[in-house]
C-alpha positions in Angstrom: 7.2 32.5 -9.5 4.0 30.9 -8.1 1.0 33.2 -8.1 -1.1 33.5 -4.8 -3.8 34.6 -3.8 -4.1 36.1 0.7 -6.4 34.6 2.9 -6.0 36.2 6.1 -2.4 34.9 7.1 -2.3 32.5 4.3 -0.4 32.9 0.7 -2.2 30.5 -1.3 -1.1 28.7 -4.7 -3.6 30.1 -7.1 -4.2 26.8 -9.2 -4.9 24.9 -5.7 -7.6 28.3 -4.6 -8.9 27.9 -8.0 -9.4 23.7 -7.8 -11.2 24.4 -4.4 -13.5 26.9 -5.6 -14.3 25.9 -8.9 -14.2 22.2 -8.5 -14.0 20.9 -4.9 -16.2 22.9 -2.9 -19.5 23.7 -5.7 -21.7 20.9 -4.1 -20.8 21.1 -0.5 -22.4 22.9 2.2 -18.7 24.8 3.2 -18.1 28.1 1.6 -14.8 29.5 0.4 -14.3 31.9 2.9 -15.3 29.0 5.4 -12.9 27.3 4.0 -10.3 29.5 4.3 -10.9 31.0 7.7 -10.6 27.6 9.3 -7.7 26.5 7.8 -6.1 29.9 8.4 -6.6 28.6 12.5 -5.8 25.2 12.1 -2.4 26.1 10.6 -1.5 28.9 13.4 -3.2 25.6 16.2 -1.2 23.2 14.6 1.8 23.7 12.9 4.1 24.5 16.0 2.7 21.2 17.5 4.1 19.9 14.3 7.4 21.2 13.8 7.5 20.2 18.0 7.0 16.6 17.1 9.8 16.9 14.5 12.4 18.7 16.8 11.3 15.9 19.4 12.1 13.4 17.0 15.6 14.9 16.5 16.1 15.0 20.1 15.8 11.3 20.5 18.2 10.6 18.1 20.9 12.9 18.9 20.7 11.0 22.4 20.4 7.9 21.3 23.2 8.7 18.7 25.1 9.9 21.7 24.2 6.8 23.7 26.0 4.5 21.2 29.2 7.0 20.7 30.1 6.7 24.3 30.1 3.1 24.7 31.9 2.6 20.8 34.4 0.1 20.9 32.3 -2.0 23.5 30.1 -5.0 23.4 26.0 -3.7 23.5 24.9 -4.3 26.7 21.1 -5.1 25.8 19.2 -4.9 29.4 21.2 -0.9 29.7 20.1 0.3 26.2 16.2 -0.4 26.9 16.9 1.2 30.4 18.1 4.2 28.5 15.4 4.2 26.0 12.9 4.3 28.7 14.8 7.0 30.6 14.5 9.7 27.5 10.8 8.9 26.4 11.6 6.7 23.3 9.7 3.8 24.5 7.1 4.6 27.6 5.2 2.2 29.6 2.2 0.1 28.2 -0.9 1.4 30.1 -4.0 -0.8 31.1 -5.5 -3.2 28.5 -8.6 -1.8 26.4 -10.5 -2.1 23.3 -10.8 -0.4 20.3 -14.5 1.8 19.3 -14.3 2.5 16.0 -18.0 3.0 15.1 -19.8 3.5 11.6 -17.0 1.0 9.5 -17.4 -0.6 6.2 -17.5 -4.3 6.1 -14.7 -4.5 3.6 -12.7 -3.3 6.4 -14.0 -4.7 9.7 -15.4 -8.3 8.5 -14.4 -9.6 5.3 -10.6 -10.3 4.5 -8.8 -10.0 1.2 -5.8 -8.7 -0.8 -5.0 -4.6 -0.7 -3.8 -2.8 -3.7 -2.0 0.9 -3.2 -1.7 2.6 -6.6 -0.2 6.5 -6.7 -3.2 8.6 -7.4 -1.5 11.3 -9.6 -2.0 8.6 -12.6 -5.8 8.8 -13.2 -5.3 5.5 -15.2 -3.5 3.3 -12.1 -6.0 4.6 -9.8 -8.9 3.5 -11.8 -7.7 0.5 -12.9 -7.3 -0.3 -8.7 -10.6 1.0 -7.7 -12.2 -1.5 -10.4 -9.7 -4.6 -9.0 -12.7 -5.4 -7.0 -13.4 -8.1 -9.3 -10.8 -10.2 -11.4 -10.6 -12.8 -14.0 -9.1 -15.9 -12.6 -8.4 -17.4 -16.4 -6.4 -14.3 -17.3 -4.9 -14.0 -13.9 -3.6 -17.2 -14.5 -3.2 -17.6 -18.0 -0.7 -13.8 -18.6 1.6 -15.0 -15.4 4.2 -17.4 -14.2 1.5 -19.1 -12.5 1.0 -21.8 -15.2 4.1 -23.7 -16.2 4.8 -23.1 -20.2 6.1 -26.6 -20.2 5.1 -29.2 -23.0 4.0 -26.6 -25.4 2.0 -24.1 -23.0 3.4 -21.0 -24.1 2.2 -17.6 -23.5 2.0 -14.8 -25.6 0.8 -14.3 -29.3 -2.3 -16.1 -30.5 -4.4 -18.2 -28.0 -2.7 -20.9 -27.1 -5.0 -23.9 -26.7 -3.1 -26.2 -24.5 -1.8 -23.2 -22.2 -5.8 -22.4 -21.7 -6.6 -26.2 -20.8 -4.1 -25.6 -17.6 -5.8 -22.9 -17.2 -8.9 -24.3 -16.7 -7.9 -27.4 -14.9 -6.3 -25.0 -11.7 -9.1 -23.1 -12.3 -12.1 -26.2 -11.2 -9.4 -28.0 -8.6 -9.5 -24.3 -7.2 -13.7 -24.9 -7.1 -13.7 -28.1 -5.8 -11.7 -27.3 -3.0 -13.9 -24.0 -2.4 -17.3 -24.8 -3.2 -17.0 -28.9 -3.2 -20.0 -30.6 -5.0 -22.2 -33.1 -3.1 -20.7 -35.7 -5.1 -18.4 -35.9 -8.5 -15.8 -32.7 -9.4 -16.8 -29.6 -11.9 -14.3 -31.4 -14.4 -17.5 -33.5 -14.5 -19.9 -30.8 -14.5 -22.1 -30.3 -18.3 -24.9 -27.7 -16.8 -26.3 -25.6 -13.8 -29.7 -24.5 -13.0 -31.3 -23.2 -10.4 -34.6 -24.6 -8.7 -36.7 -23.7 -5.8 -33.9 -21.6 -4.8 -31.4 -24.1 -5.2 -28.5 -25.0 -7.3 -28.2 -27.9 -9.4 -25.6 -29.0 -10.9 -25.3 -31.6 -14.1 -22.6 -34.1 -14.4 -21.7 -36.3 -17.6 -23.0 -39.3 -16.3 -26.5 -37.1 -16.3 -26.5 -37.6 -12.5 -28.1 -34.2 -10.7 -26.1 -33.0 -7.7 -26.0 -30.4 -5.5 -23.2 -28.3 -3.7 -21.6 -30.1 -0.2 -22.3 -26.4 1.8 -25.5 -25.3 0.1 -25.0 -21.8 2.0 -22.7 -21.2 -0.3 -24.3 -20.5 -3.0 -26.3 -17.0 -2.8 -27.3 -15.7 -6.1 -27.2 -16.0 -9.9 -27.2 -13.7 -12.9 -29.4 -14.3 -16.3 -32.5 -17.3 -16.2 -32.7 -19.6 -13.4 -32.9 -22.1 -15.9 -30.0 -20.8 -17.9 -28.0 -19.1 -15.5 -25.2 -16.8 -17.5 -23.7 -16.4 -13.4 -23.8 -18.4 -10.9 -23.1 -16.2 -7.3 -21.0 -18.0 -4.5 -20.0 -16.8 -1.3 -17.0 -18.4 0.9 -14.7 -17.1 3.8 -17.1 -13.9 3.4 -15.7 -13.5 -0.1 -17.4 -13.7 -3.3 -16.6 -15.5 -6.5 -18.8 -16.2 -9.8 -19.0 -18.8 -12.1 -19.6 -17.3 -15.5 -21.7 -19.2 -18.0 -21.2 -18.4 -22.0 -21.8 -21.3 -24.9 -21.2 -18.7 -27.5 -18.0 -17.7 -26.0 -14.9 -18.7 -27.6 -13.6 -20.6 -23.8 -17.1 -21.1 -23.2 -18.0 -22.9 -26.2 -15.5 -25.4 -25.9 -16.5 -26.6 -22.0 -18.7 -29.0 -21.1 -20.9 -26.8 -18.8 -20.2 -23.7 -20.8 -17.8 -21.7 -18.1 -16.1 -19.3 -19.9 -14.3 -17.7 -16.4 -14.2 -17.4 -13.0 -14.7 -14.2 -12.0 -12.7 -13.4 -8.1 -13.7 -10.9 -5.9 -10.1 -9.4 -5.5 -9.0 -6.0 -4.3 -11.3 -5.6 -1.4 -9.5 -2.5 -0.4 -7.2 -0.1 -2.0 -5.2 2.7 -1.0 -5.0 5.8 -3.2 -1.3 7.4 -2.3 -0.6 10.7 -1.7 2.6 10.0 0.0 5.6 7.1 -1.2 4.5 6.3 -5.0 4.1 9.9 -6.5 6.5 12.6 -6.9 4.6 15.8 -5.3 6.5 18.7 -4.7 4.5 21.7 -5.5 1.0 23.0 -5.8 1.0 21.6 -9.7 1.9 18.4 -8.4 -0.9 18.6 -5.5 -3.5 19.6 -7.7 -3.2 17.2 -10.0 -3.5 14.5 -7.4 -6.2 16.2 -5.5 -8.2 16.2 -8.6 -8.0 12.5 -9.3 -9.5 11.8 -5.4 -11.9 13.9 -6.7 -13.0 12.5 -9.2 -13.1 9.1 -7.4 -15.3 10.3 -4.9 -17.7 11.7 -7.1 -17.5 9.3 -8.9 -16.7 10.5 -12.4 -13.4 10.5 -13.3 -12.1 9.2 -16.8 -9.2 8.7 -18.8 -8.5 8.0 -22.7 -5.7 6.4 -23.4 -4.1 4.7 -26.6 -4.1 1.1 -26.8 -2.9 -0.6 -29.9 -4.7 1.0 -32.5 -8.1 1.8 -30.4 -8.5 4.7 -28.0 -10.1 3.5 -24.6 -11.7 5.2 -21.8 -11.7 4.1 -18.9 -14.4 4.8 -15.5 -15.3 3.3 -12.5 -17.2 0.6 -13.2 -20.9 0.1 -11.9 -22.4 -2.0 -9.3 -23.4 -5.6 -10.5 -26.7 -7.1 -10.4 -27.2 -10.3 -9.6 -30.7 -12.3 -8.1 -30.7 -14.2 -4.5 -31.4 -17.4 -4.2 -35.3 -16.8 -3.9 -34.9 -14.4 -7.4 -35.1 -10.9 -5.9 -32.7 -8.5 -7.1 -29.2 -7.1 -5.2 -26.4 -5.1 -5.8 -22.7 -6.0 -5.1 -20.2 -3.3 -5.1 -17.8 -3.1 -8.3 -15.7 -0.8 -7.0 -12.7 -1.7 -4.4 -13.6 0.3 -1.6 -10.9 3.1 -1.4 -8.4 4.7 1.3 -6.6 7.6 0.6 -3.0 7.8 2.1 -2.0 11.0 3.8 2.1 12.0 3.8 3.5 12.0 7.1 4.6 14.9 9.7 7.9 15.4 8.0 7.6 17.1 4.3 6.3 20.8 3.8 4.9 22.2 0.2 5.2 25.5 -1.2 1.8 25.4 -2.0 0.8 27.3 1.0 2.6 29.4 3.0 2.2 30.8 6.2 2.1 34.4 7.5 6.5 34.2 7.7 6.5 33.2 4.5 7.1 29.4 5.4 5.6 26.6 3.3 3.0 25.1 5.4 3.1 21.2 6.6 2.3 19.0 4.1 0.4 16.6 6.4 -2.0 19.7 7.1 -2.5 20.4 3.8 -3.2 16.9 2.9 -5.7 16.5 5.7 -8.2 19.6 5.2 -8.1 18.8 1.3 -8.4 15.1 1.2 -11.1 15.1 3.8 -12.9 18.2 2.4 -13.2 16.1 -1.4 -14.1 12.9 0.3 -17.3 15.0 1.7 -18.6 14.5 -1.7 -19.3 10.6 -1.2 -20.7 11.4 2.6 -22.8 13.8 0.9 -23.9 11.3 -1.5 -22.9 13.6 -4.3 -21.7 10.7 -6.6 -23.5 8.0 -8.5 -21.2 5.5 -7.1 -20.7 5.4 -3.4 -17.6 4.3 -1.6 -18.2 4.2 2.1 -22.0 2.6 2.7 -20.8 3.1 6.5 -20.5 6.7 6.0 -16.9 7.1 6.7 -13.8 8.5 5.6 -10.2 6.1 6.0 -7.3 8.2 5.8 -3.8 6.1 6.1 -1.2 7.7 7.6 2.0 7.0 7.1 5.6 7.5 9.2 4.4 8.2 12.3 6.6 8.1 15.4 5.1 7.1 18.7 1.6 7.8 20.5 2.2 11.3 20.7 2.6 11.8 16.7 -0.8 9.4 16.6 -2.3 12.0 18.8 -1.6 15.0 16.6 -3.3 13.3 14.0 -6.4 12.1 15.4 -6.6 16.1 17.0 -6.3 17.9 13.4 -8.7 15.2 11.8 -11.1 16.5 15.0 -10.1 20.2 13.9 -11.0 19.0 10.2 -13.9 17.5 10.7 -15.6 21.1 12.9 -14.4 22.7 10.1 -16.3 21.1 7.1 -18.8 20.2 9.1 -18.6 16.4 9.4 -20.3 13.8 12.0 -17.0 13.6 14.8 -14.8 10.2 14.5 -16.1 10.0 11.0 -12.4 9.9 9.9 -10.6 7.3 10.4 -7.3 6.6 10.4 -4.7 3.5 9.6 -1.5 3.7 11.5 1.4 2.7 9.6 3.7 0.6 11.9 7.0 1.3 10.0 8.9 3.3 12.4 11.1 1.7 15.0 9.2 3.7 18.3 5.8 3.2 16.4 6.6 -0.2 16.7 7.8 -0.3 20.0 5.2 1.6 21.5 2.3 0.1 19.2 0.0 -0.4 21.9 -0.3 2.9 23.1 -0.3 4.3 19.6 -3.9 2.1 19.0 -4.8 3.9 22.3 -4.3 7.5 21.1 -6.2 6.6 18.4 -9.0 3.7 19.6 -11.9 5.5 18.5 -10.6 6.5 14.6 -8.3 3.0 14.4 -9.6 0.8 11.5 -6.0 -0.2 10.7 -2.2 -1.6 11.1 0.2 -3.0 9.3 3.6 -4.4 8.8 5.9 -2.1 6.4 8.9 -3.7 6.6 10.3 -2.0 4.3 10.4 2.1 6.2 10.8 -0.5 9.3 14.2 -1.5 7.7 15.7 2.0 6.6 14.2 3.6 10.2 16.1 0.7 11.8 19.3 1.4 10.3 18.9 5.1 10.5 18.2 4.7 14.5 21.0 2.5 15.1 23.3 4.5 13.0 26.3 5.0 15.3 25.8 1.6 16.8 28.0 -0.1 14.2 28.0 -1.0 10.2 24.8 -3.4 9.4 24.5 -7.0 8.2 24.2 -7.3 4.3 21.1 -6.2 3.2 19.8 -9.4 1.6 20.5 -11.0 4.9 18.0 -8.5 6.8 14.8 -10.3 6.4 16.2 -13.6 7.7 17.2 -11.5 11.2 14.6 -12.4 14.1 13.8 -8.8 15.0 11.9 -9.0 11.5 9.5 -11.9 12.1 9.2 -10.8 16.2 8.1 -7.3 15.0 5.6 -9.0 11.7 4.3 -11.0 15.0 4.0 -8.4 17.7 1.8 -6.0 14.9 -0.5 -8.8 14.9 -0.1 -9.6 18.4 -0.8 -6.2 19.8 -3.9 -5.9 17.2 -5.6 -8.7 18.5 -5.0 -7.7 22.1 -6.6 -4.4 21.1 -9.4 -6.0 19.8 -9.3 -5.6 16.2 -10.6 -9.2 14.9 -14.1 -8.5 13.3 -13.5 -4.5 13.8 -10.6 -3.5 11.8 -7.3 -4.4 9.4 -4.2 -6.3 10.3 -2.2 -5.8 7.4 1.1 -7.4 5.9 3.2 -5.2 3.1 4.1 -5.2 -0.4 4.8 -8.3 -2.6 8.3 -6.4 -4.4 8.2 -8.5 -7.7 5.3 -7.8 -10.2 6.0 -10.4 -12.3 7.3 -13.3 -10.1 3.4 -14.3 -9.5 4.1 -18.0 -9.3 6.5 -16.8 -5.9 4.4 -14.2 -4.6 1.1 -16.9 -4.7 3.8 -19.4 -2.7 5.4 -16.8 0.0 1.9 -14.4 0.3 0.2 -17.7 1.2 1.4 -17.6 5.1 0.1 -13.8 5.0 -3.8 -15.2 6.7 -2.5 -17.8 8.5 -0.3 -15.1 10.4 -3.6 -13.2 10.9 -3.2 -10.7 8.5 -5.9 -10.0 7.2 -5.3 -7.8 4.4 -2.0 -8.0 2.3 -0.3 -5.6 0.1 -0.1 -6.7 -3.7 1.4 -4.7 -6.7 -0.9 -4.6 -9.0 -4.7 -6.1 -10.0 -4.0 -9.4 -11.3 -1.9 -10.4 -7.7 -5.0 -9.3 -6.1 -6.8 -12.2 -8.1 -4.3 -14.5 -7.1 -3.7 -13.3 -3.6 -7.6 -13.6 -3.1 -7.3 -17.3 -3.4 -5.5 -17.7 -0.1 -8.0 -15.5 1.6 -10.6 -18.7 0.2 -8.5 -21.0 1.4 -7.7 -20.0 5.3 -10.6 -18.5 7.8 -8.6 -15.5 9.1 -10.9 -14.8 12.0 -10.1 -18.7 12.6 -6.6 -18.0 12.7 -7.1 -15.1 14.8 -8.8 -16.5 17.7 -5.9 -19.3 17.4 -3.4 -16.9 17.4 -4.7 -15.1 20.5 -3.5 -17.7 22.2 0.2 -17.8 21.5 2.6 -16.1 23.9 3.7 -12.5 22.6 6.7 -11.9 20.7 9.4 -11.0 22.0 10.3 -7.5 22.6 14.1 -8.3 23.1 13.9 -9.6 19.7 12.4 -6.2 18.3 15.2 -4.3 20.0 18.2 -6.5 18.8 20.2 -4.1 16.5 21.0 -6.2 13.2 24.9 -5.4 13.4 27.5 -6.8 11.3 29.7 -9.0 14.3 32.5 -9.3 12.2 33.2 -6.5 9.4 36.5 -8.0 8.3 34.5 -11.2 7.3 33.6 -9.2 3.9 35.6 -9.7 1.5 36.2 -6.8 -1.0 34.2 -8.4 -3.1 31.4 -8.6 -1.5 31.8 -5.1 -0.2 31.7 -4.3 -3.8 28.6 -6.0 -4.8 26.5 -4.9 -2.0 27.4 -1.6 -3.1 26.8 -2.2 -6.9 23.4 -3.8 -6.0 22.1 -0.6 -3.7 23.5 2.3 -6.0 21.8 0.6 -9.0 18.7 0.5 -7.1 19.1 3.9 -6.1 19.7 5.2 -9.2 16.9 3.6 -11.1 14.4 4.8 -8.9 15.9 8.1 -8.8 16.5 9.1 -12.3 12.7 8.1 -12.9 11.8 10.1 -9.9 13.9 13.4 -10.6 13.6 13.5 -14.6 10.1 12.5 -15.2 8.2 12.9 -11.8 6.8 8.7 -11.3 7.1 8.3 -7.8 6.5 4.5 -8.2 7.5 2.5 -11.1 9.0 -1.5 -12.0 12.7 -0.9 -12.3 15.0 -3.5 -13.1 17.7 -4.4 -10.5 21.3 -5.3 -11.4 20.2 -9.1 -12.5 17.4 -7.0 -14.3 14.4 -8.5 -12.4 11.7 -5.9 -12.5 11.0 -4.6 -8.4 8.4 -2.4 -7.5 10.6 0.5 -6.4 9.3 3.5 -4.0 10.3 5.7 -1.4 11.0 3.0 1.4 13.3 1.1 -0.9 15.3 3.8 -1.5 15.3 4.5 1.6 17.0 0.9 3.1 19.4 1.1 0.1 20.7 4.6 0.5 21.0 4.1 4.2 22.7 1.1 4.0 25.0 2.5 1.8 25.5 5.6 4.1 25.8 3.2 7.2 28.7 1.4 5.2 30.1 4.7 4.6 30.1 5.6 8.1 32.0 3.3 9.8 34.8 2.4 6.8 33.4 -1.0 5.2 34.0 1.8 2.2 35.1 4.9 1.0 33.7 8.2 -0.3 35.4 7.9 -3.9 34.6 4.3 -3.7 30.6 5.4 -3.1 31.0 7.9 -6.4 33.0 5.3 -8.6 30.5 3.0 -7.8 27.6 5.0 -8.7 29.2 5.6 -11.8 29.6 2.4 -13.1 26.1 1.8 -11.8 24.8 4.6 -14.1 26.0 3.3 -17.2 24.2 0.0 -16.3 20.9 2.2 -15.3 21.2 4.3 -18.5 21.3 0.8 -20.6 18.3 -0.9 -18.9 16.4 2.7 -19.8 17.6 2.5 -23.6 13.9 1.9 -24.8 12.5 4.8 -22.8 12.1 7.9 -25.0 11.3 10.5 -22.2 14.5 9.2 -20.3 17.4 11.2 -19.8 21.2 9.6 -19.7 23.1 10.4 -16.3 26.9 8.9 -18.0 28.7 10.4 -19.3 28.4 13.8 -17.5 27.0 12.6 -14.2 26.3 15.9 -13.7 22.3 16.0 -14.0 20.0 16.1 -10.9 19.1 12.5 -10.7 22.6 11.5 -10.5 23.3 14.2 -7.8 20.5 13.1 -5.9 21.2 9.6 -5.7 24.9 10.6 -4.7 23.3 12.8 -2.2 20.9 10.3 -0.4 24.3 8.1 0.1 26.7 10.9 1.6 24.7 12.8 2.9 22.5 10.1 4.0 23.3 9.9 7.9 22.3 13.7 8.4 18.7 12.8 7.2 15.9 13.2 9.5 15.0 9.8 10.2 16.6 8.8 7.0 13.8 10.0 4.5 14.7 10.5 1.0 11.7 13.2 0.6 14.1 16.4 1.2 16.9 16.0 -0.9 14.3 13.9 -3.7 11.5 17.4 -3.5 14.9 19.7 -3.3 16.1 18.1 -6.3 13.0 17.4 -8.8 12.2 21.4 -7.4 15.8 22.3 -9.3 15.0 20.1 -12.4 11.6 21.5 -12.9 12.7 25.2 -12.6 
C-alpha cells in the first residue's frame, strides 16, 4: 500500500510530498502549505472540467459511431457526413482571421530553424545526452552511419579505418563549400586560416590568400587570431565551427589542420513525460520529476559503465568563442529544452482526491513540471535554459479548441499559484487527433497568446483516424497509409493554417519522428523535404540524426519557403476527411491477411513486453524483417487498432488474432535472446505483456480514442505488485 500524507482534500503519495519539500520547493519563493492549498482548488476547479471533456469526447464517438451503423452496407456519401459532423460539434466553424501574441520567446524557437530531439526523461542518461545535442560532430556523424558507403574498402567498425575517414572528410568540405563558399578555390585546397582586421583569411596550396564569398558569415573564432584552434560561422541563422588541431590524430594528417566540423544540431528538444516512459505510479513520477529537476537547475549527473571506464556525464557548459573584432561571447551548449505534458486522458494514483479517486494526470503534470521549471526563471541554476524567461510545455492528444482551452486555463491557475509572470507558459499543441486537426485554426485561437508550436504526428493521427472511423468499414493495409492523400493534405493544412496564424519568425512548425535509428543514409534523403515544406523543426531519434538533419536546415531558408508557401492554395479539407477504407476486402488474399497480422502483433508485442516487464516506454525494437524502429505509444497504437479494426469487420478471426500473436511471441522472445533482464512470453503466454498486447487487439475498439495507456498502466500496475 502507498503511504500518504492529507492535505486538505488531498491524499498525497509520500515519496512525491517528500521530493516537493525536500527537493523541489527549497529555493523557491512558494511554501509547502502554498503549495498544497492551491493545488487542493485547482483539483476541485478543474477536474470535473476534465472528466467533462473526456465524457464529451465519448459522446462524439458514440454518434459518429452510430452515424456510420445506420448507413452500413451503403456507399459514404461525403458532402452528408461533414453536414453531420458540423451538426454534433465535432468540427465548428472557422471564426475571423487573427494573429498569434506569444510574447517573451526564445530565439531557438521563434527565429532560428533546426532538427528536434524528444528523449523520455525517466533515463537521466538519454535526457542528458539530448540536452547536450546542441552541438555535434559532423566526422562521427558521418563516419558511425550508413551515410558513407563502405564500398572499396571503407569499412566501419574496429580500428580507424583510414580510407573510410578520407570519405569522411571529402562530404564533410563539399558540405563547406556549398555553405560557406570561398571567394575563390574549395577547402580541399585550403592549408591555413587566420584572422586579420576582423577578417578571415583563408590559405590555399598554391599560397594564394582568399577570403569567404559572404564575409557575414563568418562571426567569431576560438584560440589566436593568428592560430585560430575554431573558426565560428553562422548560416541560415545556424551555427557551425571549423575546428583546428595539428597535433590531432585527423588533424595532423590535413592540409589546414581540421580535425572536425563541429554542427549546431538539436536546437530544441523535448523532455517526455507522456509516450516514451512507462509512468504509472508516484515511483514512476518521481523519478521523472526529479530528472526535470535536475535539468533546470542545472545539475543533474549520471555515472555509467562504459567499457572498462566509469563516465559521468552533465550538462555541458556554454562555449566561448571571440567576435570578429576579438571581444568575448557565449553560445549556448545546451539544446534548449521543452518538457512534454501527458494529455487529458490518463489519471495516477499518486494523488487522490477527497472520494478517493486518483487525480488527472494532466493536472498533476502541470502544477509539478511548471513548479520545477521555476528554478531556471528564478535563475537558480548555473546553466540557463530559457534567456526569454519562459516555460514551453508540449501537450499532447488534445481534441478540439475546447480541450486547448482547458489547458491554457489551468496553466493560468498554475501560474497564480506559484507566482509566475501570466502567459509565461507556453504551450505546443500537438496536432495528432483527427478534430484537432480539423478544427486547427480555432485550436491556435484558444491558445494565441501561449502558442509557440505545432506539429504533424502522423503517427497518433493514424491510430485516432482508424479509431474514429471504426464502424465505417475495415482499413487499407497499413503500409499503404502514408501513400493515402488525407496524409499529405493534413502534413500541408498544419503548415498551412500556421502560416495563416502568423507563426513564421514567432513560433514552431513541426514535422514528426524519423522511425528508423539506424537507416541515416534514408532518413538524410526523405527528412530533406521536411524545410522545404515549411517545417521548421523536425523530429529525429536520436543526437547524431540531429547532426545530419541540421544539414538540410543549411541548405534551405525556411522563412524563404514560408513566405513562398503562403501563397499556395490551402489543402484540401475533403482530402482530410476522406476515410482511408479498404474498397474491396475480398481483394486480400489470406496471405496477406496473414502477414499484415504477423507484422502488427510482432510490433505489438515487442514494444509491449519491454513496456510491461521492464518499464522503457521507448526503445529500438526489431520488426519482423528485424530492422530496428523506434517504437512508442503512437505505434502501438496504429498497430493494435488496425488489428482491432480487422477484427471488427471479419478480414479475421478472434482465434486467428491469439494464434497469431503466438507465433509472433516466439519470434519476439528470439530477437530478445541477448537481453538478460528480458522475460520469455512462449511457452506459457500467460505473463502480463503477452495479455496486454492480446488485450490492446480485442479489446481494442472499446478504447477511449484508441489509447493504449489504460490497459498498458493497468497491466505494468499488476506486474509490479
Amino acid at each position: 500500500m502507498t503511504e500518504r500524507v492529507q492535505y486538505g482534500s488531498l491524499q498525497v503519495a509520500k515519496e512525491l510530498d517528500e521530493l516537493l519539500g525536500k527537493e523541489i520547493l527549497p529555493g523557491l519563493n512558494v511554501t509547502r502549505d502554498e503549495f498544497w492549498i492551491s493545488f487542493n482548488e485547482i483539483v476541485e476547479e478543474f477536474v470535473p472540467r476534465n472528466n467533462s471533456l473526456i465524457s464529451h469526447r465519448e459522446n462524439l464517438q458514440e454518434k459518429i459511431d452510430k452515424w456510420h451503423l445506420d448507413r452500413k452496407g451503403q456507399s459514404h456519401n461525403h458532402e452528408e457526413y461533414k453536414t453531420f459532423l458540423k451538426e454534433i460539434g465535432y468540427w465548428v466553424e472557422e471564426a475571423n482571421d487573427f494573429q498569434i501574441t506569444t510574447a517573451h520567446v526564445d530565439p531557438e524557437i521563434s527565429e532560428i530553424a533546426g532538427p528536434q530531439l524528444v528523449v523520455p526523461v525517466m533515463n537521466a542518461r538519454f535526457s542528458l545526452n539530448a540536452a547536450n545535442a546542441r552541438w555535434g560532430s559532423l566526422y562521427d556523424a558521418l563516419y558511425g552511419t550508413d551515410m558513407i558507403s563502405e564500398e572499396g574498402g571503407a569499412e566501419r567498425g574496429g580500428a580507424y579505418n583510414p580510407l573510410r575517414g578520407d570519405k569522411v572528410i571529402e562530404f564533410s568540405k563539399t558540405f563547406l563549400n556549398k555553405t560557406i563558399p570561398l571567394s575563390q578555390g574549395t577547402f580541399q585546397e585550403v592549408t591555413s586560416f587566420q584572422v586579420h582586421d576582423g577578417n578571415l583569411e583563408v590559405t590555399l596550396s598554391d599560397q594564394s590568400k582568399v577570403s569567404l564569398k559572404d564575409n557575414s558569415k563568418f562571426i567569431g573564432y576560438a584560440g589566436e587570431p593568428g592560430n585560430p584552434s575554431g573558426i565560428l560561422f553562422k548560416n541560415n541563422k545556424l551555427h557551425l565551427e571549423i575546428q583546428v588541431d595539428r597535433e590531432d590524430s585527423v588533424g595532423k594528417d590535413d592540409a589546414a589542420g581540421i580535425k572536425d566540423i563541429l554542427i549546431e544540431s538539436a536546437v530544441t528538444t523535448i523532455q517526455d513525460l507522456e509516450d516514451s516512459i512507462a509512468a504509472v505510479d508516484a515511483e514512476d513520477k518521481v523519478a521523472a520529476y526529479r530528472n526535470w529537476l535536475g535539468l533546470m537547475k542545472g545539475d543533474l549527473k549520471e555515472t555509467f559503465i562504459k567499457g572498462d571506464s566509469e563516465l559521468t556525464r552533465q550538462l555541458n557548459t556554454d562555449r566561448e568563442y571571440r567576435d570578429t573584432l576579438g571581444k568575448e561571447f557565449l553560445l549556448t551548449g545546451r539544446s534548449l529544452m521543452l518538457v512534454r505534458n501527458v494529455g487529458h486522458l490518463m489519471t495516477n494514483p499518486a494523488i487522490l482526491d477527497k472520494a478517493g479517486k486518483e487525480i488527472p494526470e494532466g493536472i498533476l503534470d502541470a502544477m509539478f513540471t511548471i513548479c520545477i521549471a521555476k528554478h531556471d526563471l528564478e535563475g537558480n541554476n548555473p546553466l540557463s535554459n530559457s534567456r526569454a524567461g519562459s516555460v514551453y510545455i508540449v501537450k499532447p492528444k488534445m481534441h478540439g479548441p475546447e480541450e486547448v482551452q482547458f489547458t491554457c486555463d489551468l496553466f493560468t491557475a498554475v501560474e497564480e499559484a506559484l507566482k509566475i509572470r501570466p502567459l509565461t507558459v507556453k504551450i505546443g499543441i500537438m496536432d495528432e487527433e483527427r478534430r484537432t486537426t480539423i478544427n486547427l485554426k480555432e485550436c491556435i485561437r484558444a491558445a494565441k497568446d501561449r502558442v509557440i508550436f505545432i506539429n504533424t504526428g502522423f503517427l497518433d493521427r493514424t491510430g485516432d483516424e482508424i479509431h474514429t472511423s471504426m464502424e465505417a468499414g475495415p482499413m487499407i493495409p497499413k503500409a499503404l497509409m502514408k501513400q493515402q492523400p488525407w496524409i499529405s493534405a493534413y502534413e500541408d493544412w498544419n503548415v498551412d493554417k500556421g502560416l495563416e496564424a502568423g507563426f513564421s519568425g514567432k513560433a514552431q512548425i513541426g514535422k514528426g519522428m524519423w522511425p528508423m535509428p539506424d537507416e541515416m543514409l534514408e532518413m538524410y534523403k526523405t527528412k530533406a523535404i521536411h524545410p522545404e515544406a515549411g517545417a521548421n523543426c523536425a523530429w529525429v531519434p536520436s543526437p547524431t540524426a540531429a547532426t545530419l538533419h541540421a544539414l538540410h536546415y543549411h541548405q534551405v531558408s525556411v522563412s524563404e519557403a514560408q513566405e513562398k508557401l503562403l501563397e499556395r492554395v490551402e489543402a484540401d479539407i475533403n482530402e482530410i476527411l476522406t476515410i482511408p477504407l479498404l474498397e474491396n476486402p475480398s481483394s486480400l488474399s489470406d496471405k496477406e491477411i496473414q502477414d499484415e497480422l504477423d507484422n502488427n502483433a510482432q510490433g505489438i508485442l515487442g514494444y509491449v513486453v519491454r513496456w510491461i516487464d521492464q518499464g522503457v516506454g521507448c526503445s529500438k525494437v526489431p520488426d519482423i524483417n528485424n530492422i530496428g524502429l523506434m517504437e512508442d505509444r503512437a505505434t502501438c497504437r496504429i498497430s493494435s487498432q488496425h488489428m482491432a479494426n480487422w477484427l471488427h469487420h471479419g478480414l479475421c478471426s478472434e482465434e486467428q488474432v491469439l494464434e497469431t500473436m503466438k507465433k509472433m511471441a516466439l519470434v519476439v522472445d528470439q530477437q530478445n535472446e541477448g537481453d538478460s533482464d528480458y522475460l520469455n512470453m512462449a511457452p506459457s503466454f500467460d505473463g502480463q505483456a503477452f495479455k496486454a498486447a492480446c488485450d490492446l487487439v480485442l479489446l481494442g475498439r472499446s478504447q477511449p480514442s484508441g489509447y493504449t495507456e489504460p490497459i498498458l498502466h493497468k497491466r505494468r500496475l499488476e506486474f509490479k505488485s
